[in-house]
N, C-alpha and C positions, 0 to 999 in steps of 0.2 A: 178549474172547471173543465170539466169534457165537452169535448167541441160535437155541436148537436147533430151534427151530419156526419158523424165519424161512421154511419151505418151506411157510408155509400162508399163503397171499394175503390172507384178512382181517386173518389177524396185522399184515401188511405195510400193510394197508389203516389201521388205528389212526392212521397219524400221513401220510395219505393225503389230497390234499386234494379228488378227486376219486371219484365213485362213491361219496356219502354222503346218506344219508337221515335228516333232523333230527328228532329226536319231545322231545317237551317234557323236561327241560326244557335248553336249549339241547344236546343230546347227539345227538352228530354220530355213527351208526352206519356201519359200512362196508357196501356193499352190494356183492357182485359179481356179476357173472354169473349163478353157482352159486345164491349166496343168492337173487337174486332169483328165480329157477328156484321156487322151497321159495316163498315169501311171495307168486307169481301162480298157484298151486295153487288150485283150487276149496274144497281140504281145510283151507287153510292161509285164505284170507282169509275163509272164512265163520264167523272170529274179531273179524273189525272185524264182525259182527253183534250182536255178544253183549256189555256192558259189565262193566267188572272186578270191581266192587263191587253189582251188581246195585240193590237196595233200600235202597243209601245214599245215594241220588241225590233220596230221598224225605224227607232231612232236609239234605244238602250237596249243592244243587243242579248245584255244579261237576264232582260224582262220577262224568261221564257216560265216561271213558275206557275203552277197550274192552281184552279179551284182546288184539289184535294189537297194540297199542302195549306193551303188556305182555310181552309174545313178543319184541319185537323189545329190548328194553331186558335182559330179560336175558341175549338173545345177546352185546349187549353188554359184558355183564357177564360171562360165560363168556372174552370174547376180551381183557379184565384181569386176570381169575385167570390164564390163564394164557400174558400175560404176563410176569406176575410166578412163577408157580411154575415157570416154564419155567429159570427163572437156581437151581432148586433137584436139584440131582445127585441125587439119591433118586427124585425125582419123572421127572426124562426118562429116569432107566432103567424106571419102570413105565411112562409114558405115553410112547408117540408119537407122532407126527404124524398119523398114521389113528386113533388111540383119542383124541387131541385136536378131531378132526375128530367125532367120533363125538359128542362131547361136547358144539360147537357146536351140532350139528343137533338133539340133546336140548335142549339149552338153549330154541330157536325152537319148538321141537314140542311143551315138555311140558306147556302146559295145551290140546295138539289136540283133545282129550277132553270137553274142558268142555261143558257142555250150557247153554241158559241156567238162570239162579237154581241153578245147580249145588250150591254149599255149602248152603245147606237143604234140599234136595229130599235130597241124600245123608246131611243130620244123622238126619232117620227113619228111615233103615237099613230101608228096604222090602225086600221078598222081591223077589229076583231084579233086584235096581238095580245092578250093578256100578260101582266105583269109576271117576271118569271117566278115570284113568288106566290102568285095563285098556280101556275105549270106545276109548281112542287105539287099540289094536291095530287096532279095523276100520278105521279111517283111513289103515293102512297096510298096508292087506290088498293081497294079490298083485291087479294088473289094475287095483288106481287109480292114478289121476295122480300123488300122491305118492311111491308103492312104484317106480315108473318114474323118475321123478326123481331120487329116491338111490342107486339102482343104475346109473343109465347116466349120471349127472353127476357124483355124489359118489361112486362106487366103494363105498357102503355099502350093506349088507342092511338091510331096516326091523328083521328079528331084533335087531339091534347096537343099534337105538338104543330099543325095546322092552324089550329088559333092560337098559338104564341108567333109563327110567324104570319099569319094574316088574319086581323084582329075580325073575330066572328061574336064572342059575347065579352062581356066588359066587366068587370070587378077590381081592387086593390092590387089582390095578388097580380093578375094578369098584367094590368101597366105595367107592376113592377119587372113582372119577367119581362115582357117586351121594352122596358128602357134600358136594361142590360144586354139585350140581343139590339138594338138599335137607339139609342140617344146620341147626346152629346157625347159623355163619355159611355162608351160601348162596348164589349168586346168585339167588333167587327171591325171598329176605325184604331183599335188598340193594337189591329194583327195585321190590318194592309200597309197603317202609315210606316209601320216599320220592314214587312218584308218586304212591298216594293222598293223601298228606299234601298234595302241591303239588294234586292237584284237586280235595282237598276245603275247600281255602284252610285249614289250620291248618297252625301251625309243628313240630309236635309229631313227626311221622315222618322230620324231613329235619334233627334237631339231632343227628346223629350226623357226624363225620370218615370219609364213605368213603373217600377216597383212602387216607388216613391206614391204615384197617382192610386196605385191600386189599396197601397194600406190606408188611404186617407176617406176609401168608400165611405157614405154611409147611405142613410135613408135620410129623404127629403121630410120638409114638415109635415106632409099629407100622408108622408109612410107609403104612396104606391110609385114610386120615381128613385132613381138615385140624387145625392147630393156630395159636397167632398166636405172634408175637413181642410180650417183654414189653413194646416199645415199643408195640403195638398195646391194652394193658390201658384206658387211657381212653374210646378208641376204640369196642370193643367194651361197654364198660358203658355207656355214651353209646346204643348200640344195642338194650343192652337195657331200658333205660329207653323209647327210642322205641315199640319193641313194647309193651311194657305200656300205656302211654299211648294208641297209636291204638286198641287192642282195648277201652280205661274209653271212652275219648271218643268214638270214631268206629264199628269193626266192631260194639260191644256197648252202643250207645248207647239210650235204651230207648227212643225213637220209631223208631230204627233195627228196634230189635228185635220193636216190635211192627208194623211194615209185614211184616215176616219172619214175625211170626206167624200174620198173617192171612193172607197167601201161603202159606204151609205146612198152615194147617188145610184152605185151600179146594183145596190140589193132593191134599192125602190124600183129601178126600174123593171127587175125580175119578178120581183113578192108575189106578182098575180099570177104568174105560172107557176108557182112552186106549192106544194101539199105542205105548208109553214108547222102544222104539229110533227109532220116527221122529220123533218129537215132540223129542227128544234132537240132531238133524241140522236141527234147522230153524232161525232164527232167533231174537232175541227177542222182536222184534215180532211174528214169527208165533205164537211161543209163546201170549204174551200174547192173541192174537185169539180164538186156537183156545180158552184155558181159558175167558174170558168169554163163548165160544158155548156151550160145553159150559156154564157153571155156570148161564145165564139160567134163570129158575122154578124153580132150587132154594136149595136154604136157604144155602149159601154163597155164593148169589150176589151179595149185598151187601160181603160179605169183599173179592173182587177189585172190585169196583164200589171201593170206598173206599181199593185202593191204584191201580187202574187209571185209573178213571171220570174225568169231567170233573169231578168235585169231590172234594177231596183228604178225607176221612174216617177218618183212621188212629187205631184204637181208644187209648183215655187204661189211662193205667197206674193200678191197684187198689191194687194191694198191691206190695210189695219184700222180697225173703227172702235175704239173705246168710247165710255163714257165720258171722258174728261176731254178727249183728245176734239170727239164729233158726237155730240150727245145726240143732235135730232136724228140722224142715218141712224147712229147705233139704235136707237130707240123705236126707229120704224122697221127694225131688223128683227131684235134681239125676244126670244118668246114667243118666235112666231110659228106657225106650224110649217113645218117642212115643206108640203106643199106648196108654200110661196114660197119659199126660198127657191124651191125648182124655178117655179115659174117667173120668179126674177132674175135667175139667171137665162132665163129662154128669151127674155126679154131685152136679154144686155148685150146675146149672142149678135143678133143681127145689129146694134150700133157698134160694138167693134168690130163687126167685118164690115163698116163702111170708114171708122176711122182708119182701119189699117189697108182697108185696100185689100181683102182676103177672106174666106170662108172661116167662120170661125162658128163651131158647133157647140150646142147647148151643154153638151158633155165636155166638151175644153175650157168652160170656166166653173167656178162650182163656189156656193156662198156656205158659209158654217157661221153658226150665229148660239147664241146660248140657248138651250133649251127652254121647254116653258118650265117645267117643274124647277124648282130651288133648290140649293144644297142643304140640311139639317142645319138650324141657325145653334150655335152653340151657345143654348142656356140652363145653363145648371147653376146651382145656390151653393155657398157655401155657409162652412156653420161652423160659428163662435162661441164655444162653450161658454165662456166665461161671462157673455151677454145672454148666451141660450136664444141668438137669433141668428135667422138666415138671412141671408143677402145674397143679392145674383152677382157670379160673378165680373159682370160689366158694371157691376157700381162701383168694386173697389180696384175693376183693373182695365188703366187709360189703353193696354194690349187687345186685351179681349173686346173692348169696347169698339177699339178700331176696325177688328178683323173676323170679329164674328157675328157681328148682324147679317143680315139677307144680302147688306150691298156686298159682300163678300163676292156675289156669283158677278158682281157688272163690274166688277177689277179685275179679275182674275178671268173670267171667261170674257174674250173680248169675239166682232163679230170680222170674218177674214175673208178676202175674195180670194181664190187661187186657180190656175190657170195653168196650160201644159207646158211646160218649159220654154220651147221656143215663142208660145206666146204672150208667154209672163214678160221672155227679155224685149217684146216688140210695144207692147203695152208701159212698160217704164219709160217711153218716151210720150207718152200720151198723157197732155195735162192737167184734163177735165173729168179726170175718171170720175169723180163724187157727182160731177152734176150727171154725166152718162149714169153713174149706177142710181141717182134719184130722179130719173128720168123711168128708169126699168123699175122701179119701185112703184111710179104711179099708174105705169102701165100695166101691172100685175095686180094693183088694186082695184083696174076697172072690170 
């Protein structure tokens, strides 16, 4: 049987030996025409500005890959689902070959939005920050290069591919296309867990079977979701083990986390000076110039100085609050809006400049705690021919069970005090720190 979408040239392009652009790691991309049209946009490369992982680069020096490799990998990944769910009868009566298309150009487009250090500057949840996936819509505002692009090459309205990443009207098809640009299994978390893994040199995000995950697609019982086949069950546990593991070791690593800290106290305390929509269209490097102008002579300015600066400074970890280890602290931490966490540490500053006998300033200790939003809980079904039912795969697997509920974010992100070096090493002799920091806890709640 002829494969239904064989009318779409990158389809055709997969097993194409020419019109391919290589991005690590050996993954031979189709490139035509069209696409290329989309990835020489002004809108679309000023993503090889911006690196994937931002402030991981500050402990896995290999980290340095950018949103545009990123973009282009999981078009890729877009142009194996489907197709593979193209040979699925359910599926080519909701999607076609224009809402298939729709779906590519989602796939290359959907982190257009990203600003740099995107994922912390959004974890604050500041007044009037919109999610960078709503930013993507000015990037496809009528009269820019891109909006031209897809209407007069790709036959497509930016509206079309606006609501597949940020759901505006709701139907079968459209879940369907939006669980493929973001669910459980997804092509987004199919193309980070393995390139970060490969550029941060560890093995830990690339021990899963994609091939394997990807022939075992299908459709869910409702037909607007995906689901896998049971052949697919190792596959996907295998993947979600990978995720838990790159988020302990790599995204929530705690030098990781405190370069991120100290970047997030010293952009809060800029945000109100800065024009945030253009500073958001700029670079990273620019980013980066602009906030170390701005912060010179003020008290944060040592914060960027020690993730920026000629000399690497990245404050030492105080304290560690898990949920198993200290549930109530963690719990009167973890979720909270940024804001207090500021102000618990403003509150913690003047009791250890009386423990220690010394000035110690709001900006020398700094709290990180998990955000309020949750990670995607990993639930997809899988399907037993031979019963003709589904079942989620936390019923048949004690893996998935473990590690992909919600608690996944309160193991893995845990809540961390850090402090500037020399007064990290003068505080390790200090033995009340939990009652001091639930002392600064109740005083930020009055």
């Amino acid at each position: 049987m002829k494969h239904p979408l064989l009318d779409i040239p990158e389809l055709v392009g997969l097993d194409a030996s020419a019109g391919l652009l290589r991005i690590p790691t050996e993954q031979d991309v189709p490139i035509t025409p069209r696409v290329k049209a989309i990835i020489d946009t002004a809108e679309f490369r000023r993503l090889a500005t911006i690196t994937q992982l931002g402030l991981v680069n500050r402990v896995y020096p290999g980290a340095m890959h950018t949103r545009f490799e990123h973009a282009l990998g999981v078009f890729h990944n877009a142009l194996r689902y489907l197709w593979q769910l193209g040979r699925d009868e359910r599926f080519c009566a909701l999607v076609d070959s224009h809402s298939a298309e729709v779906l590519m150009v989602a796939a290359l487009l959907h982190d257009l939005g990203h600003w740099p250090f995107c994922h912390p500057i959004e974890d604050m949840l500041l007044e009037d920050l919109p999610p960078h996936e709503h930013f993507a819509a000015q990037f496809l505002a009528d009269g820019g290069e891109l909006a031209v692009v897809l209407r007069e090459v790709w036959g497509i309205e930016p509206d079309e591919v606006i609501d597949v990443l940020v759901a505006r009207t709701d139907s079968p098809r459209l879940r369907l296309l939006r669980s493929i640009l973001s669910g459980p299994i997804d092509i987004d978390k199919m193309d980070y867990l393995e390139r970060d893994s490969l550029h941060c040199g560890v093995p830990y995000g690339r021990n899963f079977d994609k091939s394997r995950l990807i022939q075992s697609l299908l459709l869910n019982e409702a037909g607007d979701g995906l689901a896998i086949s049971y052949k697919g069950k190792a596959a996907a546990e295998l993947m979600v083990f990978a995720r838990y593991i790159m988020f302990s070791e790599v995204y929530w690593h705690h030098t990781v986390r405190s370069a991120t800290s100290m970047f997030a106290r010293a952009f809060y305390e800029l945000h109100r000076e800065l024009d945030l929509k253009q500073v958001f269209r700029t670079s990273e490097a620019d980013t980066i110039h602009l906030l170390r102008q701005r912060a010179a002579g003020q008290p944060c300015e040592g914060l960027l100085e020690g993730v920026f600066g000629p000399r690497r400074r990245i404050y030492k970890r105080v304290a560690e609050l898990s949920l198993y280890q200290s549930p109530e602290l963690y719990q009167q931490l973890a979720r909270r809006p940024y804001p207090f966490l500021v102000a618990c540490t403003d509150e913690l500053a003047p009791l250890f400049s009386a423990a220690l006998g010394r000035k110690v300033a709001g900006t020398d200790i700094l709290l990180d705690a998990p955000p309020p939003h949750r990670e995607v809980e990993f639930n997809i079904k899988l399907y037993f021919p031979k019963e003709n039912v589904y079942r989620p795969l936390s019923e048949v697997s004690p893996v998935v069970a473990s590690l992909a509920k919600t608690q996944f974010d309160d193991y893995v992100k845990r809540v961390r005090l850090f402090a500037r070096q020399e007064i990290a090493r003068e505080l390790a002799g200090v033995d009340d720190l939990p009652a001091l920091l639930q002392r600064a806890i109740e005083r930020a709640e009055t």
